[in-house]
PDB file of N, CA, C and O in Angstrom:
ATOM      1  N   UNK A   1     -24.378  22.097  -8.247  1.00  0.00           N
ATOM      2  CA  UNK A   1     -23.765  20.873  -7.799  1.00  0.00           C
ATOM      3  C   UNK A   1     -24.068  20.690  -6.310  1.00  0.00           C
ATOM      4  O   UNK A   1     -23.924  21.608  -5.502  1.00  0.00           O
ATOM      5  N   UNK A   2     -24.488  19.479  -5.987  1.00  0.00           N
ATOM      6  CA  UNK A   2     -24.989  19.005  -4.858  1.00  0.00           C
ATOM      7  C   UNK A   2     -23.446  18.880  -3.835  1.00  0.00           C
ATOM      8  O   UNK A   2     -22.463  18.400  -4.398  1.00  0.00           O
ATOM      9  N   UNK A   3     -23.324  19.300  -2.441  1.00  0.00           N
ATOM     10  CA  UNK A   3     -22.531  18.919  -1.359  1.00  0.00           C
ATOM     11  C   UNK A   3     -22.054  17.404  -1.429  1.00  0.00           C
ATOM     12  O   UNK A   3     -21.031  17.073  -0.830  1.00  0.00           O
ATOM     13  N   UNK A   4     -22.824  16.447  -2.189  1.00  0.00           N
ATOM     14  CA  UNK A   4     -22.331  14.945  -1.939  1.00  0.00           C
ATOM     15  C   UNK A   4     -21.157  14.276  -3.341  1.00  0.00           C
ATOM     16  O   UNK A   4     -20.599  13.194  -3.521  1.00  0.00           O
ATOM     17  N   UNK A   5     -21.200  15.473  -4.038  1.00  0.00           N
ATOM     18  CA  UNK A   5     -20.222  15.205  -5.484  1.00  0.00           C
ATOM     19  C   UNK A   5     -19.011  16.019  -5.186  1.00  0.00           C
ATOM     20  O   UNK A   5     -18.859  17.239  -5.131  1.00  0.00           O
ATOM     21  N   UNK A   6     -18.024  14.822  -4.973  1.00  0.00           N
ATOM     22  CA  UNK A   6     -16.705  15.228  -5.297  1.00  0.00           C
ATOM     23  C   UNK A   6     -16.220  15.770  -6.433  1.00  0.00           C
ATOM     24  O   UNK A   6     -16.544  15.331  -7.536  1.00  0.00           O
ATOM     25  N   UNK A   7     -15.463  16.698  -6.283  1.00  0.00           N
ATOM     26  CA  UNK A   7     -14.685  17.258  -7.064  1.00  0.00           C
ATOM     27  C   UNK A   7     -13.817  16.684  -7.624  1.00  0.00           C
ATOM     28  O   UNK A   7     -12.991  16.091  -6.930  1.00  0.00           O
ATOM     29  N   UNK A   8     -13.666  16.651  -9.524  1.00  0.00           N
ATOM     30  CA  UNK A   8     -12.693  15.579  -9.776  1.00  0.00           C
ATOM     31  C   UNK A   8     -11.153  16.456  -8.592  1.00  0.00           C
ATOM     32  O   UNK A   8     -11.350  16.171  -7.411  1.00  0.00           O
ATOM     33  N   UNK A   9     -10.448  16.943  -8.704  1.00  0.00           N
ATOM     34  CA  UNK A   9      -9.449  16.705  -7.994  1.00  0.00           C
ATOM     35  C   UNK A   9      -8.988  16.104  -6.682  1.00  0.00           C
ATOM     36  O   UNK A   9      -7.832  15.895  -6.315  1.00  0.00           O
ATOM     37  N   UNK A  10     -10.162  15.863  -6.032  1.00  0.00           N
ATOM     38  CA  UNK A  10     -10.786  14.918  -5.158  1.00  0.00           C
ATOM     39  C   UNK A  10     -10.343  13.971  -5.079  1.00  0.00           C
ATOM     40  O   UNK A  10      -9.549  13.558  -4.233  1.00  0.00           O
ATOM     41  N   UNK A  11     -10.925  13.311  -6.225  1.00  0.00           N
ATOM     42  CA  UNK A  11     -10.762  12.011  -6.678  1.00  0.00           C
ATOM     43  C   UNK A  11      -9.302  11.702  -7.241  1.00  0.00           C
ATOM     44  O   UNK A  11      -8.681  10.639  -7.250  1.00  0.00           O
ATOM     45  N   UNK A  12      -9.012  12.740  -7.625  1.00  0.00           N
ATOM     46  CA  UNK A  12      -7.226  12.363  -8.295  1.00  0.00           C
ATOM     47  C   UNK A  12      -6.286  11.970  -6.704  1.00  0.00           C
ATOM     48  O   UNK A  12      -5.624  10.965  -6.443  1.00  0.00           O
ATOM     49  N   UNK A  13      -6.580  13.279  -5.804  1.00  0.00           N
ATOM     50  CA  UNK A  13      -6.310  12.805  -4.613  1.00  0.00           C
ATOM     51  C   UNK A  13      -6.196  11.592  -4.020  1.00  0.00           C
ATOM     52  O   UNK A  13      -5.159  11.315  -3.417  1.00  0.00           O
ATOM     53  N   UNK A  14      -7.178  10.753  -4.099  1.00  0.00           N
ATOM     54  CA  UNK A  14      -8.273  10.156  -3.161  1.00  0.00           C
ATOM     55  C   UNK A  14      -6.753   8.615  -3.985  1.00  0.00           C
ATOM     56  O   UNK A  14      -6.114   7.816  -3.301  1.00  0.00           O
ATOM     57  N   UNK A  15      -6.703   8.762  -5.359  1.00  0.00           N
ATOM     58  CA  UNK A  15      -6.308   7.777  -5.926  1.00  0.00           C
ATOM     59  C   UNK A  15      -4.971   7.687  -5.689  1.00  0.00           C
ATOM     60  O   UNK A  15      -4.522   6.543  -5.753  1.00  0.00           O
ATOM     61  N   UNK A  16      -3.768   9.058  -5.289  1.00  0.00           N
ATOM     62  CA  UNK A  16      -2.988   9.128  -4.969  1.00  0.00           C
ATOM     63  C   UNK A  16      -2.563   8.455  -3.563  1.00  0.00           C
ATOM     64  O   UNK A  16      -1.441   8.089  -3.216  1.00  0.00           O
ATOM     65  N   UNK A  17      -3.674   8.404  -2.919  1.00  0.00           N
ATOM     66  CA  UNK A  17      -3.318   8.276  -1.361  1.00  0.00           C
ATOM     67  C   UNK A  17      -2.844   7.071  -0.821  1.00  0.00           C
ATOM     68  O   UNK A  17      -2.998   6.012  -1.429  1.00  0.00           O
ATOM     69  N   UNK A  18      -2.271   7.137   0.287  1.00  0.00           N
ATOM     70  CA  UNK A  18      -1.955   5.270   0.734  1.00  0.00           C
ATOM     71  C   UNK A  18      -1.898   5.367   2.166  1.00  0.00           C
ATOM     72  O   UNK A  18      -0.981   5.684   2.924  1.00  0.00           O
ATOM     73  N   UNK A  19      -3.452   4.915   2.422  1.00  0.00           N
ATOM     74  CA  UNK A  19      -2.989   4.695   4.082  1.00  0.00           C
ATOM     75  C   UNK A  19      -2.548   3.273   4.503  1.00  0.00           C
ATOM     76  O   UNK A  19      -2.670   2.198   3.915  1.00  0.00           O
ATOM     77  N   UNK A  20      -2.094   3.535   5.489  1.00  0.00           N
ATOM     78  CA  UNK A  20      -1.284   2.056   6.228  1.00  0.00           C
ATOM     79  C   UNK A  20      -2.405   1.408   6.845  1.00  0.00           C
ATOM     80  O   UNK A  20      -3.269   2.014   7.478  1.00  0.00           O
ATOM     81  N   UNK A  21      -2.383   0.259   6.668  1.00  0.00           N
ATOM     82  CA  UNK A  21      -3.750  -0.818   7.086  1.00  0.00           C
ATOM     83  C   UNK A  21      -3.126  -1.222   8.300  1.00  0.00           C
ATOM     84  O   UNK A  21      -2.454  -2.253   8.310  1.00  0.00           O
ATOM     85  N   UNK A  22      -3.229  -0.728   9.034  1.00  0.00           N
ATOM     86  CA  UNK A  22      -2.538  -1.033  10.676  1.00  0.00           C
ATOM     87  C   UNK A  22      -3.343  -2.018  11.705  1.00  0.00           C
ATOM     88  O   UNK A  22      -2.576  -2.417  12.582  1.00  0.00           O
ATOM     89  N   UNK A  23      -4.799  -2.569  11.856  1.00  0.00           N
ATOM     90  CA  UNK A  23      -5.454  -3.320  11.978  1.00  0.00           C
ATOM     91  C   UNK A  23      -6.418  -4.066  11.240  1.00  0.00           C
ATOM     92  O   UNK A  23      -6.804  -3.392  10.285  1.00  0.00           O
ATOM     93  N   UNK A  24      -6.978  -5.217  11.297  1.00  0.00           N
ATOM     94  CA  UNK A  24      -7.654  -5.893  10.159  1.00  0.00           C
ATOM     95  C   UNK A  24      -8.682  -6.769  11.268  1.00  0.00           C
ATOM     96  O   UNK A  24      -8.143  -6.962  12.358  1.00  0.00           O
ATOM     97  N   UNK A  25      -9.405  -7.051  11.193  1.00  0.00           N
ATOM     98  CA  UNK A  25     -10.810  -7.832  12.289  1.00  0.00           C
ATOM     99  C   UNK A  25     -11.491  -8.309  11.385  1.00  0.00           C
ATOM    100  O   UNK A  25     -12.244  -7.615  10.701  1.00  0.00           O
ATOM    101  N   UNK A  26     -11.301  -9.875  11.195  1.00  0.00           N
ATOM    102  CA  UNK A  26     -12.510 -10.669  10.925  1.00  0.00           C
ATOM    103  C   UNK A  26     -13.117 -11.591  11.261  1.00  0.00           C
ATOM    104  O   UNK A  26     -13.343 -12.709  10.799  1.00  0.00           O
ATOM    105  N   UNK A  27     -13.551 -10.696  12.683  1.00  0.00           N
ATOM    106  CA  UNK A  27     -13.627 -11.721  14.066  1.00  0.00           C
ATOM    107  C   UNK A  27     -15.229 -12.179  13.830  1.00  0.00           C
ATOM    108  O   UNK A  27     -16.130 -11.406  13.503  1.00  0.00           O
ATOM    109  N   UNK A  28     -15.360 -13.573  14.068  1.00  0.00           N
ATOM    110  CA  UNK A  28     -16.771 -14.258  14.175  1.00  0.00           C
ATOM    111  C   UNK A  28     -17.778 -14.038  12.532  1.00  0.00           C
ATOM    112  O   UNK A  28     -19.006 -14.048  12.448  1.00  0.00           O
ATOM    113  N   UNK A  29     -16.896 -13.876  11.524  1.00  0.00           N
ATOM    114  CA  UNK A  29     -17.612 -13.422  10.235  1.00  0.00           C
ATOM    115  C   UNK A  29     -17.807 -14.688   9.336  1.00  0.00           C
ATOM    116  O   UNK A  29     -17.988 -14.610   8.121  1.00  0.00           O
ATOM    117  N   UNK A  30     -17.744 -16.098  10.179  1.00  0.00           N
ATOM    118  CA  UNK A  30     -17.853 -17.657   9.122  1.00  0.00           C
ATOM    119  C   UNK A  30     -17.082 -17.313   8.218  1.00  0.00           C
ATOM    120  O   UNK A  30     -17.743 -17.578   7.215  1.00  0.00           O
ATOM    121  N   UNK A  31     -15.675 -16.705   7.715  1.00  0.00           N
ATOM    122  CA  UNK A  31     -15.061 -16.752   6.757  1.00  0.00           C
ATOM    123  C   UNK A  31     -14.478 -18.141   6.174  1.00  0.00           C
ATOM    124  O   UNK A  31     -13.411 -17.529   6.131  1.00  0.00           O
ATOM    125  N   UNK A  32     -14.275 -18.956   5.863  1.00  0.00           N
ATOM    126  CA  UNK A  32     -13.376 -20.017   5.235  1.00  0.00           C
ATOM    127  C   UNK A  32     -12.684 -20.122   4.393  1.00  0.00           C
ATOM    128  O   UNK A  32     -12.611 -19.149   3.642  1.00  0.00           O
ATOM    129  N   UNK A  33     -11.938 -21.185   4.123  1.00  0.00           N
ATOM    130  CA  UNK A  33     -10.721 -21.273   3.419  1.00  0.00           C
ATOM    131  C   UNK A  33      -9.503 -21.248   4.096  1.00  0.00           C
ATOM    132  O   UNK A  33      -9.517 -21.542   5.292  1.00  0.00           O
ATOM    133  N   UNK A  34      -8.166 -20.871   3.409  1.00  0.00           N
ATOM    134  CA  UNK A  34      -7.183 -20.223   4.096  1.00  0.00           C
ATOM    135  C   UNK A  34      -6.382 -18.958   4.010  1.00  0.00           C
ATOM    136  O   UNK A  34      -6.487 -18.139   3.097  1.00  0.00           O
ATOM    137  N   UNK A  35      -5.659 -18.876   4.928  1.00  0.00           N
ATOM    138  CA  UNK A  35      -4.934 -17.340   4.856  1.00  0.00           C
ATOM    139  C   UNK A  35      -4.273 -17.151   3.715  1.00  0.00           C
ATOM    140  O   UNK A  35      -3.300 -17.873   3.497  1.00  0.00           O
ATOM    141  N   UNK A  36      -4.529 -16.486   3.078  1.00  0.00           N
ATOM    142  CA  UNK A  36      -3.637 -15.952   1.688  1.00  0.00           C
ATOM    143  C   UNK A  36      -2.647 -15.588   2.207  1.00  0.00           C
ATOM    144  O   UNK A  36      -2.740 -15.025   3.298  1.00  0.00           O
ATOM    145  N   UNK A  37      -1.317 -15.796   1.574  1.00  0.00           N
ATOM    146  CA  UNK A  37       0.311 -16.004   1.748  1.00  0.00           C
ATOM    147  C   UNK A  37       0.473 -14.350   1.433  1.00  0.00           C
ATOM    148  O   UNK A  37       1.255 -13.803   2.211  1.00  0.00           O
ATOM    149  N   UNK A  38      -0.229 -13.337   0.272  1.00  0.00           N
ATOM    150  CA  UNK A  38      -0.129 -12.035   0.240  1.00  0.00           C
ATOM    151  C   UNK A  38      -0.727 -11.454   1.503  1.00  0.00           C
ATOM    152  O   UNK A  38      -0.526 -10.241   1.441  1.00  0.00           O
ATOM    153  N   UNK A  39      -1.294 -11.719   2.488  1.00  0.00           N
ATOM    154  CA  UNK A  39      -1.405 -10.819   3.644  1.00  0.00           C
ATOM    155  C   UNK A  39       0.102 -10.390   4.295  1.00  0.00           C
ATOM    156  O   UNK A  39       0.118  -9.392   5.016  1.00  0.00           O
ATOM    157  N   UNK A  40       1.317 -11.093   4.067  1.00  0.00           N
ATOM    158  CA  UNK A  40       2.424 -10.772   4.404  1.00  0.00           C
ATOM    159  C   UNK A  40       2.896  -9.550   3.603  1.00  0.00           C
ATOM    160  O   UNK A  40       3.856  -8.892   4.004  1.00  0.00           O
ATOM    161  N   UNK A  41       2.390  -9.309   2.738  1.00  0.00           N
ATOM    162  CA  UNK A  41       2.893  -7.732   2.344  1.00  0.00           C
ATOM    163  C   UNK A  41       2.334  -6.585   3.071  1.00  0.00           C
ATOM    164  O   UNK A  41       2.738  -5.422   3.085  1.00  0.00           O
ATOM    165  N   UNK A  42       1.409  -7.078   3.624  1.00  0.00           N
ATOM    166  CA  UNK A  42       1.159  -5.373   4.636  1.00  0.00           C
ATOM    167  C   UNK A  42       1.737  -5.733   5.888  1.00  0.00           C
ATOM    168  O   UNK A  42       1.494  -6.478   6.838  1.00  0.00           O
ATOM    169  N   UNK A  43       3.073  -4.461   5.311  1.00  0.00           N
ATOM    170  CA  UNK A  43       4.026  -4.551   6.323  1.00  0.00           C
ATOM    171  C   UNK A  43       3.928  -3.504   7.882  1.00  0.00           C
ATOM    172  O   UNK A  43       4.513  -3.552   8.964  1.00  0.00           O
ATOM    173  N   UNK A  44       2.614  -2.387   7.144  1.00  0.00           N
ATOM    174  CA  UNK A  44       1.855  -1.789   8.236  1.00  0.00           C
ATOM    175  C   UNK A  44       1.092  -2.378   9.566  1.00  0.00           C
ATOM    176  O   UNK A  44       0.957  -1.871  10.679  1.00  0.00           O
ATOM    177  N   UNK A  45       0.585  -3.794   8.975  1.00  0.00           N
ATOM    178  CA  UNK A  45      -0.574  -4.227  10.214  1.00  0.00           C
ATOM    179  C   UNK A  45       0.427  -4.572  11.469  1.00  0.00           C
ATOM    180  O   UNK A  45       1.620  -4.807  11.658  1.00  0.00           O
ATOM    181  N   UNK A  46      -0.869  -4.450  12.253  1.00  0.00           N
ATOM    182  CA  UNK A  46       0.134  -4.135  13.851  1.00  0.00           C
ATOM    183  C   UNK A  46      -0.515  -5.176  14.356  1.00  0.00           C
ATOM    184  O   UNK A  46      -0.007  -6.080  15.020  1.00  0.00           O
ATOM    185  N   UNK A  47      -2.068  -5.022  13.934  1.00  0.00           N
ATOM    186  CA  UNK A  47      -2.865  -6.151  14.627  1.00  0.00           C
ATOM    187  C   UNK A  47      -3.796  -7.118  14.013  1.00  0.00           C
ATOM    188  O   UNK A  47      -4.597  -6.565  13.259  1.00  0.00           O
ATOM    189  N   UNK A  48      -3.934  -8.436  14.114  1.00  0.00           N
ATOM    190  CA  UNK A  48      -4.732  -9.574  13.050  1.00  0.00           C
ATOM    191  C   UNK A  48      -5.733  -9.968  13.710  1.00  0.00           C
ATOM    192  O   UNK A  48      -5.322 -10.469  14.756  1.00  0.00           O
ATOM    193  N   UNK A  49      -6.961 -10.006  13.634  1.00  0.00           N
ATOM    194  CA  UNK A  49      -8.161 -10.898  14.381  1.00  0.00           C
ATOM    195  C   UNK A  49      -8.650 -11.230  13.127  1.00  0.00           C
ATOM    196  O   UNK A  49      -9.053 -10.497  12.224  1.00  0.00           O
ATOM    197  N   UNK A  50      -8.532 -12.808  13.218  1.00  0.00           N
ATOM    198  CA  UNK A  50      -9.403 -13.917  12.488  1.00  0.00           C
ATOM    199  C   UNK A  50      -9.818 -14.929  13.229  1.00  0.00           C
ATOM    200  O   UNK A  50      -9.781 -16.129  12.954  1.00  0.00           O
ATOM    201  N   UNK A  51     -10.346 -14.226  14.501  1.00  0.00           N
ATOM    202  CA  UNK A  51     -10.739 -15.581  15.612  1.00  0.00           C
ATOM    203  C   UNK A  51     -12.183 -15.413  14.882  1.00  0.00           C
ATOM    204  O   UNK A  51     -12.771 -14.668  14.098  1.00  0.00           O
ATOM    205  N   UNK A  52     -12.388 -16.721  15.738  1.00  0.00           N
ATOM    206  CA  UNK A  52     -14.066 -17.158  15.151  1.00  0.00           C
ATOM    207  C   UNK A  52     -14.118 -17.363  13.998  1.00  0.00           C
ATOM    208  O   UNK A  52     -14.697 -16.383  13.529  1.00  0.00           O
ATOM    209  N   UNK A  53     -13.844 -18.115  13.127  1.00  0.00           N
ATOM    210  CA  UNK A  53     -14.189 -18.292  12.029  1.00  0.00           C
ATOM    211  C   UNK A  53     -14.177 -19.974  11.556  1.00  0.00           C
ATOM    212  O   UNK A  53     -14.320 -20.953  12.289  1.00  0.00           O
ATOM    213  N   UNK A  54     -13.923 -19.926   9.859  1.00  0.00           N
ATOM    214  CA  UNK A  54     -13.715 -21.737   9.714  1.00  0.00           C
ATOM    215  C   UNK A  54     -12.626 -21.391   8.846  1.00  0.00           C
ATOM    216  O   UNK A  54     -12.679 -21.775   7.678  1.00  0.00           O
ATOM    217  N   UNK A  55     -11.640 -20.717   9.253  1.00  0.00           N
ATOM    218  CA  UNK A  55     -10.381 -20.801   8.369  1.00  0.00           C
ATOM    219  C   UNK A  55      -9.615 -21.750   8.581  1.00  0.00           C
ATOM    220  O   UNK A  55      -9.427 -22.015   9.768  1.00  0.00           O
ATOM    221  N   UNK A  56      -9.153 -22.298   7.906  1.00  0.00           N
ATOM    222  CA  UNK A  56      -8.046 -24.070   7.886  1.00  0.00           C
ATOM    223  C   UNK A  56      -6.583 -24.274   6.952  1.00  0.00           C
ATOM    224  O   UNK A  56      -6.057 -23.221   6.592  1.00  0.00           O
ATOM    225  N   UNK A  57      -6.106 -25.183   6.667  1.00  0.00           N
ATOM    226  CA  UNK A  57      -4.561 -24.912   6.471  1.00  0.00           C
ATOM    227  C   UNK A  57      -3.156 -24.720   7.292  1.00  0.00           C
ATOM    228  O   UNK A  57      -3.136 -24.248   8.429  1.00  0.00           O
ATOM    229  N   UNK A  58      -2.445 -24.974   6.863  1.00  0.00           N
ATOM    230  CA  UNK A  58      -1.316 -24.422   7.884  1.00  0.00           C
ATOM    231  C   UNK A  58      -1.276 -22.771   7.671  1.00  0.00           C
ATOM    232  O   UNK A  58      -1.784 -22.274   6.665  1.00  0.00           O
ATOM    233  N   UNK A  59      -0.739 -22.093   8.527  1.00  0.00           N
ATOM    234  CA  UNK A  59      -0.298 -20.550   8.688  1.00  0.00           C
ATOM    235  C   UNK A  59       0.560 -20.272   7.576  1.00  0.00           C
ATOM    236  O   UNK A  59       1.207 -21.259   7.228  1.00  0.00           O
ATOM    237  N   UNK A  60       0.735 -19.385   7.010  1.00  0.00           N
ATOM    238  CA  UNK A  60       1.798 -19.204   5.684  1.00  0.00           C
ATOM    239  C   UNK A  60       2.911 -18.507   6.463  1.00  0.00           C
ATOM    240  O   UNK A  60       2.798 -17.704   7.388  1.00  0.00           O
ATOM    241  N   UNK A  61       4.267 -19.104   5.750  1.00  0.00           N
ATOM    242  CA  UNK A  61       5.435 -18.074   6.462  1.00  0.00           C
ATOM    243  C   UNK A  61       5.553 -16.930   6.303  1.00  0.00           C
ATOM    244  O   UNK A  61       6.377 -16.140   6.763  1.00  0.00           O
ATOM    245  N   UNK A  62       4.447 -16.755   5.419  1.00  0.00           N
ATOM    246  CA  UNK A  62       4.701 -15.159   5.131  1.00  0.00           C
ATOM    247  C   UNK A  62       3.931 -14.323   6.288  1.00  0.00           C
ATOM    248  O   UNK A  62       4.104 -13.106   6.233  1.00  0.00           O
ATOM    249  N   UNK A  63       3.210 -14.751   7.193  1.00  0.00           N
ATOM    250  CA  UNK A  63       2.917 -13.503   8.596  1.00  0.00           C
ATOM    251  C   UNK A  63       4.437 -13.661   8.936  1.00  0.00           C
ATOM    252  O   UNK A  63       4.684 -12.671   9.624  1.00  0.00           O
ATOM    253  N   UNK A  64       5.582 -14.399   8.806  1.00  0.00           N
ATOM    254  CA  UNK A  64       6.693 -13.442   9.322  1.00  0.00           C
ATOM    255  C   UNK A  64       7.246 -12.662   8.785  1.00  0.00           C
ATOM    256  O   UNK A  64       8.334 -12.308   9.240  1.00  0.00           O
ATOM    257  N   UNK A  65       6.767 -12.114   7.684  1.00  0.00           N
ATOM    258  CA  UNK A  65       6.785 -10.578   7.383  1.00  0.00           C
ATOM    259  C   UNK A  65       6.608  -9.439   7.883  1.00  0.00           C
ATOM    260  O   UNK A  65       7.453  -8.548   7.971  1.00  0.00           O
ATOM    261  N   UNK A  66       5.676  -9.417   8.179  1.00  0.00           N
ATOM    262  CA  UNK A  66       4.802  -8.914   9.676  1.00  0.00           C
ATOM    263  C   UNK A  66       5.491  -8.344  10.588  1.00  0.00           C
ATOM    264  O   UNK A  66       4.835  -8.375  11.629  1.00  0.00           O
ATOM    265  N   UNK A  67       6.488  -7.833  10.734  1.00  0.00           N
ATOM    266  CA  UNK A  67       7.298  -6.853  11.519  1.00  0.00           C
ATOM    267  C   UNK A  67       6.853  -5.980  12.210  1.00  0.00           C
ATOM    268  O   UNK A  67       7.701  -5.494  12.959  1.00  0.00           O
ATOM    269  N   UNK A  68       5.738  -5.504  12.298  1.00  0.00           N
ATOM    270  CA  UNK A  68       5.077  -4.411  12.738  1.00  0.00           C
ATOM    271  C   UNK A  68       4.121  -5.426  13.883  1.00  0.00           C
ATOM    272  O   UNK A  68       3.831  -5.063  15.023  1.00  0.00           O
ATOM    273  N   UNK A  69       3.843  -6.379  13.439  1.00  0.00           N
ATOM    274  CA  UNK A  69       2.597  -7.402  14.171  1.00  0.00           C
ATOM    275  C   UNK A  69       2.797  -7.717  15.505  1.00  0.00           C
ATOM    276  O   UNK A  69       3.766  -8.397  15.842  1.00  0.00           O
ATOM    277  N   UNK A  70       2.142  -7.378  16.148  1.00  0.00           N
ATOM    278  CA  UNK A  70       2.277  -6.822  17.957  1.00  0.00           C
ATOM    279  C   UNK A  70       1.225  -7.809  18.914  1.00  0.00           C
ATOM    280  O   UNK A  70       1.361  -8.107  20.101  1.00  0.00           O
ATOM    281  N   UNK A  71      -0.102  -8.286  17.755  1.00  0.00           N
ATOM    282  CA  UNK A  71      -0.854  -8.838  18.133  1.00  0.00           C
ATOM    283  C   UNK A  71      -1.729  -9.362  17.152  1.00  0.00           C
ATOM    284  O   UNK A  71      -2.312  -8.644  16.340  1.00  0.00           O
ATOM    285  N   UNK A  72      -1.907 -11.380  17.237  1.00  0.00           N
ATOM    286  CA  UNK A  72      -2.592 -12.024  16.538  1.00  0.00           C
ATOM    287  C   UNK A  72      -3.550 -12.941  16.975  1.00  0.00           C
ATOM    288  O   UNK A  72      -3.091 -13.735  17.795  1.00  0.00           O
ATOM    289  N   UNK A  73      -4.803 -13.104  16.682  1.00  0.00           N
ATOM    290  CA  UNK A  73      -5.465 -13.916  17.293  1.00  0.00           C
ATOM    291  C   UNK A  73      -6.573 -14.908  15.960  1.00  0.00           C
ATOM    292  O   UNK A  73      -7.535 -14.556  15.276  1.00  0.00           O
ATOM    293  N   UNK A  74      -5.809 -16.233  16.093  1.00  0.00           N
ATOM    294  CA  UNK A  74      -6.283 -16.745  15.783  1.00  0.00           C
ATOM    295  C   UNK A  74      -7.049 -17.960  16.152  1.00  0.00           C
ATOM    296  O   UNK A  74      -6.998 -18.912  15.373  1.00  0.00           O
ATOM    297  N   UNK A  75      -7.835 -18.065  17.361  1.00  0.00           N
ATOM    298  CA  UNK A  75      -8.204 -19.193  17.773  1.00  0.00           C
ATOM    299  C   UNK A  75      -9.562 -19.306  17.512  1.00  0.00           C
ATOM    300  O   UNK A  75     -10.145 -18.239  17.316  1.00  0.00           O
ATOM    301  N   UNK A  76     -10.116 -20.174  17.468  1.00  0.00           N
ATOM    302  CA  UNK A  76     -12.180 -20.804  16.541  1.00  0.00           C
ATOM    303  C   UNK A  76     -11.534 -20.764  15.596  1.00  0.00           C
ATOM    304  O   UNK A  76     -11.726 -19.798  14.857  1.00  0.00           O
ATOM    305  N   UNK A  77     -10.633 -21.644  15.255  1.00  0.00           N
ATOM    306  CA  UNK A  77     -10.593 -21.739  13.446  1.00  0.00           C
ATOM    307  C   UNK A  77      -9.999 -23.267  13.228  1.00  0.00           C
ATOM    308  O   UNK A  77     -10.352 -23.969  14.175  1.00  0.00           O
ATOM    309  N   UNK A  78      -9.445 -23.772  12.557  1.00  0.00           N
ATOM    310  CA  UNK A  78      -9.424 -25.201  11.946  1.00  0.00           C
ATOM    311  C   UNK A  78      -7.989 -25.314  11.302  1.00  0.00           C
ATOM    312  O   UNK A  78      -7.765 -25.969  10.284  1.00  0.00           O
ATOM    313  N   UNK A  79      -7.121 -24.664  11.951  1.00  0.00           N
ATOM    314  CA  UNK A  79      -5.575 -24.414  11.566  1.00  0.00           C
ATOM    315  C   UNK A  79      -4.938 -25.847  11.513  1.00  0.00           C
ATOM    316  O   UNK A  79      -5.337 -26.656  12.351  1.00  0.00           O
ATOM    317  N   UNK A  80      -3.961 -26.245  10.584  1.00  0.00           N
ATOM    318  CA  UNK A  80      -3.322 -27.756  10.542  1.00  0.00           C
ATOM    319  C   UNK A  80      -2.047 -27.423  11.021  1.00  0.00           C
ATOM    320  O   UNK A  80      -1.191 -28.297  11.158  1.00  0.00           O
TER     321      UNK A  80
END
């Protein structure tokens, strides 16, 4: 067995695990559309960059979920 194959218990691991998504950057990536209202369940993120982009819509109330959120930047985008 090659060094690059996990071990199934590895993988049982790997499926168990839950890290906290504490920053998210999708700065200057032409994304569009709008903010999905489920980004308010990660109650981990601390920090949001969706500057630069063509995202549009109003903001959903659900970033005031976001309790942890310390810092957001949303400006280059097409917000109503």
């Amino acid at each position: 067995m090659d060094g690059l194959t996990p071990q199934p218990s590895y993988h049982k691991n790997l499926q168990q695990a839950s890290l906290p998504l504490v920053f998210l950057s999708l700065l200057g990536n032409l994304v569009g559309g709008t903010i999905p209202r489920e980004i308010g369940n990660i109650r981990t993120l601390e920090e949001l960059v969706l500057q630069d982009n063509n995202i549009g819509g109003p903001l959903p109330q659900e970033l005031g979920n976001l309790v942890n959120l310390r810092r957001a930047l949303f400006t280059g985008n097409n917000f109503t």
